[in-house]
Biopython code that builds the backbone (N, CA, C, O; Angstrom):
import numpy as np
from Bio.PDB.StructureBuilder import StructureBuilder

atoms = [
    (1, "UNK", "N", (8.316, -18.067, 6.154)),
    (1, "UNK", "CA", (9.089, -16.897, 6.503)),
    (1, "UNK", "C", (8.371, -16.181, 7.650)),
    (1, "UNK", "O", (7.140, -16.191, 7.644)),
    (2, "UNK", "N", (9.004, -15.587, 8.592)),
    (2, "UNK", "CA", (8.894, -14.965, 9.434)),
    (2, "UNK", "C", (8.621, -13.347, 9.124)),
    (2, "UNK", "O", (9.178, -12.605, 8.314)),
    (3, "UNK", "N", (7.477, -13.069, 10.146)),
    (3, "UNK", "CA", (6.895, -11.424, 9.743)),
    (3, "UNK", "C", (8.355, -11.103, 10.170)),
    (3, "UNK", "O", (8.980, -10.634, 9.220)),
    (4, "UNK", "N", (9.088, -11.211, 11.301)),
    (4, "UNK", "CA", (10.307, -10.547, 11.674)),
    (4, "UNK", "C", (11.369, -10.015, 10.512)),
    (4, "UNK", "O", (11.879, -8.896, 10.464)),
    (5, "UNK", "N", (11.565, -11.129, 9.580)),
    (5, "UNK", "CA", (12.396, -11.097, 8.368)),
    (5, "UNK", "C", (11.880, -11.029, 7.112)),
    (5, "UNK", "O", (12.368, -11.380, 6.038)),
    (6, "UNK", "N", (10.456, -10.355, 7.477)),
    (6, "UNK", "CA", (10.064, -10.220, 6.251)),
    (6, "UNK", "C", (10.232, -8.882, 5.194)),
    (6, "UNK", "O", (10.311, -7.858, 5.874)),
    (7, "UNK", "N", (10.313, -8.585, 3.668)),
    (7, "UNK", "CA", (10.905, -6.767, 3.739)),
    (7, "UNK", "C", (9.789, -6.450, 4.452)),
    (7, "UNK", "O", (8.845, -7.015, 5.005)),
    (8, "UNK", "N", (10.412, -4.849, 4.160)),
    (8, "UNK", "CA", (9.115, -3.965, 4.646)),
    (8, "UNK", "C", (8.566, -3.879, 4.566)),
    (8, "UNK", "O", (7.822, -3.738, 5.537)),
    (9, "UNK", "N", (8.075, -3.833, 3.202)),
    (9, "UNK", "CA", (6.420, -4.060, 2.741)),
    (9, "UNK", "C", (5.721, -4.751, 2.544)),
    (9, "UNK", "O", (4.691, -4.821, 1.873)),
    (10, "UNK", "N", (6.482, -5.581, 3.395)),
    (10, "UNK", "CA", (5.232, -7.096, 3.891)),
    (10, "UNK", "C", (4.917, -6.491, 5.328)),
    (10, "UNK", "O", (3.815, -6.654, 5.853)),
    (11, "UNK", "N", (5.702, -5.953, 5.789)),
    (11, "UNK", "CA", (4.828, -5.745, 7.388)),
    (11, "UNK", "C", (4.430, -4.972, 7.217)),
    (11, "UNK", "O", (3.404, -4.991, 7.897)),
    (12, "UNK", "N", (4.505, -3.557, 6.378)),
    (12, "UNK", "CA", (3.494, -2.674, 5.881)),
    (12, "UNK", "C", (2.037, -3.417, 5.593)),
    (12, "UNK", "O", (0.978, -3.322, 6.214)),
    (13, "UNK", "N", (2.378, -4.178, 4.440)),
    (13, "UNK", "CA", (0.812, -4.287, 4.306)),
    (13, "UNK", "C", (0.077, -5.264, 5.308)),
    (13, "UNK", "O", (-1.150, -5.216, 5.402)),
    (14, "UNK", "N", (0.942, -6.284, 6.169)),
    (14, "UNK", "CA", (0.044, -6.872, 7.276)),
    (14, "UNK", "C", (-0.060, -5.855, 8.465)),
    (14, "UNK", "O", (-1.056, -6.168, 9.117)),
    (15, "UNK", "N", (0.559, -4.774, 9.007)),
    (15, "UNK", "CA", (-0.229, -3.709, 9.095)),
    (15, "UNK", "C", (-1.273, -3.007, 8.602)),
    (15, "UNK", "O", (-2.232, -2.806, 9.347)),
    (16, "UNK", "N", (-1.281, -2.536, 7.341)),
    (16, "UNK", "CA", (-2.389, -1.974, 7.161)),
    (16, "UNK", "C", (-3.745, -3.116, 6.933)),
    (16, "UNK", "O", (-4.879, -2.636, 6.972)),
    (17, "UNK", "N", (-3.564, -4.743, 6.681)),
    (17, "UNK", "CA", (-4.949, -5.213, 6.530)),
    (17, "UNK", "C", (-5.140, -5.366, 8.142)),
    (17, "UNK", "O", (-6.324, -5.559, 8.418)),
    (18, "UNK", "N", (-4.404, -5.335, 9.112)),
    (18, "UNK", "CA", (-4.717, -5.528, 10.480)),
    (18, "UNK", "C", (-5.669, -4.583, 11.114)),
    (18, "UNK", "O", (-6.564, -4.786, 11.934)),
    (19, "UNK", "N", (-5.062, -2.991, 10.257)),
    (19, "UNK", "CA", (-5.878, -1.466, 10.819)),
    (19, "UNK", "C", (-7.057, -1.267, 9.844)),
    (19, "UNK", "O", (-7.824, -0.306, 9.901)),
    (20, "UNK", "N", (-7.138, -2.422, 8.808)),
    (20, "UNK", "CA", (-8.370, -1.648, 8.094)),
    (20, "UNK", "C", (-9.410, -2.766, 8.589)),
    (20, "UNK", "O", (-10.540, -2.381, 8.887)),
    (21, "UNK", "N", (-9.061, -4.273, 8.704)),
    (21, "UNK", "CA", (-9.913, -4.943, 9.393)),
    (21, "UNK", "C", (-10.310, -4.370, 10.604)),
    (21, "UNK", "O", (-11.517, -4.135, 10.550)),
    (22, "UNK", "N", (-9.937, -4.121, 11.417)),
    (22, "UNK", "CA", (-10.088, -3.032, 12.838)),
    (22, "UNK", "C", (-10.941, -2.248, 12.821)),
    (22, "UNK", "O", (-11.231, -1.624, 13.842)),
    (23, "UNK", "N", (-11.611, -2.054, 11.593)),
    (23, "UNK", "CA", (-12.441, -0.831, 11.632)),
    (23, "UNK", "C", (-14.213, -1.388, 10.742)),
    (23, "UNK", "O", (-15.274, -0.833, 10.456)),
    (24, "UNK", "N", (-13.562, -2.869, 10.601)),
    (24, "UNK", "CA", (-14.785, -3.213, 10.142)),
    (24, "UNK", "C", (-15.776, -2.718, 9.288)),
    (24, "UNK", "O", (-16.988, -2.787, 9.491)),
    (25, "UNK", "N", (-15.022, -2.042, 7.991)),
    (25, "UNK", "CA", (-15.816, -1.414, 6.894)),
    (25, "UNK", "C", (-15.856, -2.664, 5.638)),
    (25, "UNK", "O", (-15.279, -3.724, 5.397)),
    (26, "UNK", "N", (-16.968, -1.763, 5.007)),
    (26, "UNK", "CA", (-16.922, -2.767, 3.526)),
    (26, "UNK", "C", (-16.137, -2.954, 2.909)),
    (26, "UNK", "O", (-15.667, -1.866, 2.574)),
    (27, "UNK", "N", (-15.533, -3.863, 2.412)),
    (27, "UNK", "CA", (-14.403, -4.387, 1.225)),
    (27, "UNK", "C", (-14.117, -3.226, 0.295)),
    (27, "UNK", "O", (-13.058, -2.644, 0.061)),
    (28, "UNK", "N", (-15.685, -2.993, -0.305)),
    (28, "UNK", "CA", (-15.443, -1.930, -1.421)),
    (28, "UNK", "C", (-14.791, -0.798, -0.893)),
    (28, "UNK", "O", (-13.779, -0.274, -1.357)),
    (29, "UNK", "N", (-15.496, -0.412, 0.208)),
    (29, "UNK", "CA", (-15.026, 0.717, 0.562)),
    (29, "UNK", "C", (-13.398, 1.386, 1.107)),
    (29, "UNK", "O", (-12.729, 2.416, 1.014)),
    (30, "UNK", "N", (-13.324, -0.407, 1.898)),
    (30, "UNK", "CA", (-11.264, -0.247, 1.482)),
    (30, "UNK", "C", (-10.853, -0.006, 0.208)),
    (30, "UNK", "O", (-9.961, 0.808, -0.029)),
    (31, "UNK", "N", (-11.618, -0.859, -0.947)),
    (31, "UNK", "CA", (-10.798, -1.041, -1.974)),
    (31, "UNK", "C", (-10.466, 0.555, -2.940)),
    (31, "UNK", "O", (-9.506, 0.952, -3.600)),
    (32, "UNK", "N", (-11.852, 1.144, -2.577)),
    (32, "UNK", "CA", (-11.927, 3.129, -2.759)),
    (32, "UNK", "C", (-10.590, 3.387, -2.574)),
    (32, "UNK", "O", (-9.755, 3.585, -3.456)),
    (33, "UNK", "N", (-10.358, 3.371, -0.876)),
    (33, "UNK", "CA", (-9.613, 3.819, -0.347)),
    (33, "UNK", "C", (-8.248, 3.713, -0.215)),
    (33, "UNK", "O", (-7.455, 4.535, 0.245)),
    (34, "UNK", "N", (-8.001, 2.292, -0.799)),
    (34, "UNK", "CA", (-6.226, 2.207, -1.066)),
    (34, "UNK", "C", (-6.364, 2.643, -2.456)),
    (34, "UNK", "O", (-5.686, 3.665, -2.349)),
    (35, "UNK", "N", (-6.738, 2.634, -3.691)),
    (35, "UNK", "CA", (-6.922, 3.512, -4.870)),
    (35, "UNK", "C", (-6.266, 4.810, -4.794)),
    (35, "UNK", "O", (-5.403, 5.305, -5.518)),
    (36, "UNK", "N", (-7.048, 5.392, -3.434)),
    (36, "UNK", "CA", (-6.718, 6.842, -3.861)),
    (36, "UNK", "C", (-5.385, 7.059, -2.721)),
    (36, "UNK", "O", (-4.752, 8.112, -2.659)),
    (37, "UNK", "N", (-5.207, 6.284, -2.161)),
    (37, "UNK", "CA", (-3.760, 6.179, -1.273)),
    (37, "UNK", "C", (-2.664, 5.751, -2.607)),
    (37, "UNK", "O", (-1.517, 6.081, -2.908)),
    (38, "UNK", "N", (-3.367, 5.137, -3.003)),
    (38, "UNK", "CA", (-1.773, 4.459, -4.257)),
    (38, "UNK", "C", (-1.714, 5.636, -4.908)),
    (38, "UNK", "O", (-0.732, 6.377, -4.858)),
    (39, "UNK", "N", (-2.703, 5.862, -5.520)),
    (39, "UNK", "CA", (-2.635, 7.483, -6.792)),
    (39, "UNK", "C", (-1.574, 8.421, -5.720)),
    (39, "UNK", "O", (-0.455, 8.827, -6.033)),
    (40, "UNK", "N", (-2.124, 8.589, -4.658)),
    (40, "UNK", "CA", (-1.129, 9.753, -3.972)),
    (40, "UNK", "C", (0.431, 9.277, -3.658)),
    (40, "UNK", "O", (1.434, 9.990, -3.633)),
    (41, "UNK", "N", (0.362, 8.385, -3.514)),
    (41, "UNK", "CA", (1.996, 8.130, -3.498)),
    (41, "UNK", "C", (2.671, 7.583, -4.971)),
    (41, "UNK", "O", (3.893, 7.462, -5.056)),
    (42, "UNK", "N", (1.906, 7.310, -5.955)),
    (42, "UNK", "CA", (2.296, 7.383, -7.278)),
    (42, "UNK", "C", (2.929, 8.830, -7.467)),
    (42, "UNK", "O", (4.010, 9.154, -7.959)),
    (43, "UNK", "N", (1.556, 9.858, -6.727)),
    (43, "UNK", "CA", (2.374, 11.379, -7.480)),
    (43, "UNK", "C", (3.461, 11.424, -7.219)),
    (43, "UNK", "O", (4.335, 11.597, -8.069)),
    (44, "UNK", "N", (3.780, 11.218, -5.452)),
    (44, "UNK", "CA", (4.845, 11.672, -4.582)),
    (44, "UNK", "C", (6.070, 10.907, -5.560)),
    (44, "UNK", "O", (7.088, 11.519, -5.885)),
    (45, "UNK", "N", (5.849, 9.732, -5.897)),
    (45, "UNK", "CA", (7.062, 9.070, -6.453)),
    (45, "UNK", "C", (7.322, 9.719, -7.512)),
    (45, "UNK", "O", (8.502, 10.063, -7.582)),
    (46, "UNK", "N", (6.597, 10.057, -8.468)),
    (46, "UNK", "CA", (6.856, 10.903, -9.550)),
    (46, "UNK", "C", (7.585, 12.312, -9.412)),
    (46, "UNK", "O", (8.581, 12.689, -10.028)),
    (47, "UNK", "N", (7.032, 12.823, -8.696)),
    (47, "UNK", "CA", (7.147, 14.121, -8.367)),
    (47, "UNK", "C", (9.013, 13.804, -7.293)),
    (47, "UNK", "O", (10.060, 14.445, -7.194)),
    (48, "UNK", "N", (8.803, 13.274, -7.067)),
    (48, "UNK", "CA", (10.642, 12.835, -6.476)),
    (48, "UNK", "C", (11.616, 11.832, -7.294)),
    (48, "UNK", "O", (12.643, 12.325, -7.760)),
    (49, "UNK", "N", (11.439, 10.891, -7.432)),
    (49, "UNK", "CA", (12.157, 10.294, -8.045)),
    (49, "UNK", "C", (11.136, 8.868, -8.932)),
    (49, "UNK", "O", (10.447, 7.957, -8.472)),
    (50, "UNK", "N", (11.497, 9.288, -10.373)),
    (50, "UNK", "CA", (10.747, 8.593, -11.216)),
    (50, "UNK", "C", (11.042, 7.181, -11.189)),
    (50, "UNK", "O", (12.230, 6.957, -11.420)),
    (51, "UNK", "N", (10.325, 6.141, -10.977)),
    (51, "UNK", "CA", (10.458, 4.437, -11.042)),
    (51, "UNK", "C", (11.094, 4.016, -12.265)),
    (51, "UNK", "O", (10.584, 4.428, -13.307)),
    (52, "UNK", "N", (12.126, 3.263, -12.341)),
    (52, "UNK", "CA", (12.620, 2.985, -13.859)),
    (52, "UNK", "C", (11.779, 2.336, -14.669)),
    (52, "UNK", "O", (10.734, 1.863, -14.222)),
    (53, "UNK", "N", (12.237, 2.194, -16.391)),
    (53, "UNK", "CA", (11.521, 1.378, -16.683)),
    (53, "UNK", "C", (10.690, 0.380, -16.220)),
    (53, "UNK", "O", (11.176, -0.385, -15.387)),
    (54, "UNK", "N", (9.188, 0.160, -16.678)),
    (54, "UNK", "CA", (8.867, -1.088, -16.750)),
    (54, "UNK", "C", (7.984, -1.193, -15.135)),
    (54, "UNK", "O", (6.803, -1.508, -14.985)),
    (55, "UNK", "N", (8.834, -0.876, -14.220)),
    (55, "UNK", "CA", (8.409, -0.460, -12.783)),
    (55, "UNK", "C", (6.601, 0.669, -12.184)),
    (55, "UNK", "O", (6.201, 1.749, -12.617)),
    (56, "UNK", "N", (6.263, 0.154, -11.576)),
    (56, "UNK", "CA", (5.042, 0.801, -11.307)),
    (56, "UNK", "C", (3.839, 0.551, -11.677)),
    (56, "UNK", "O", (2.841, 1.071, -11.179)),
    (57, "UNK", "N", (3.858, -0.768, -13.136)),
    (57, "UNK", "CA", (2.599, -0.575, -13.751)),
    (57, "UNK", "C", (1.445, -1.250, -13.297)),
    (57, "UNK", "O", (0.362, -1.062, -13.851)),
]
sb = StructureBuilder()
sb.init_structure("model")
sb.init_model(0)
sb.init_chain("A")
sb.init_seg("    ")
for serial, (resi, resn, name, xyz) in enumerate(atoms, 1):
    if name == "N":
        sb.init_residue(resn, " ", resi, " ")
    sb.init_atom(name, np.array(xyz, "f"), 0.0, 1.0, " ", f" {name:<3s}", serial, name[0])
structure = sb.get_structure()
């Protein structure tokens, strides 16, 4: 499959490993850092519209 036709959040995330490789930090220290990126858009999803069953875990 093609990045072109791929969903979105496949070129989301080969964006973001493109910008975090780019910056040449430690593994761990990405791995910190999408943690507390997921927690924050967990709230946002919560706080707007709740994931149905089963969804999110």
């Amino acid at each position: 499959m093609s990045l072109e036709n791929a969903p979105d959040e496949v070129k989301l995330a080969v964006d973001l490993i493109m910008l975090l490789e780019n910056h040449e930090l430690p593994a761990t220290t990405v791995l910190k850092a999408l943690e507390i990126v997921k927690r924050d858009f967990e709230g946002k999803v919560k706080a707007c519209c709740p994931l149905p069953k089963g969804e999110g875990n």
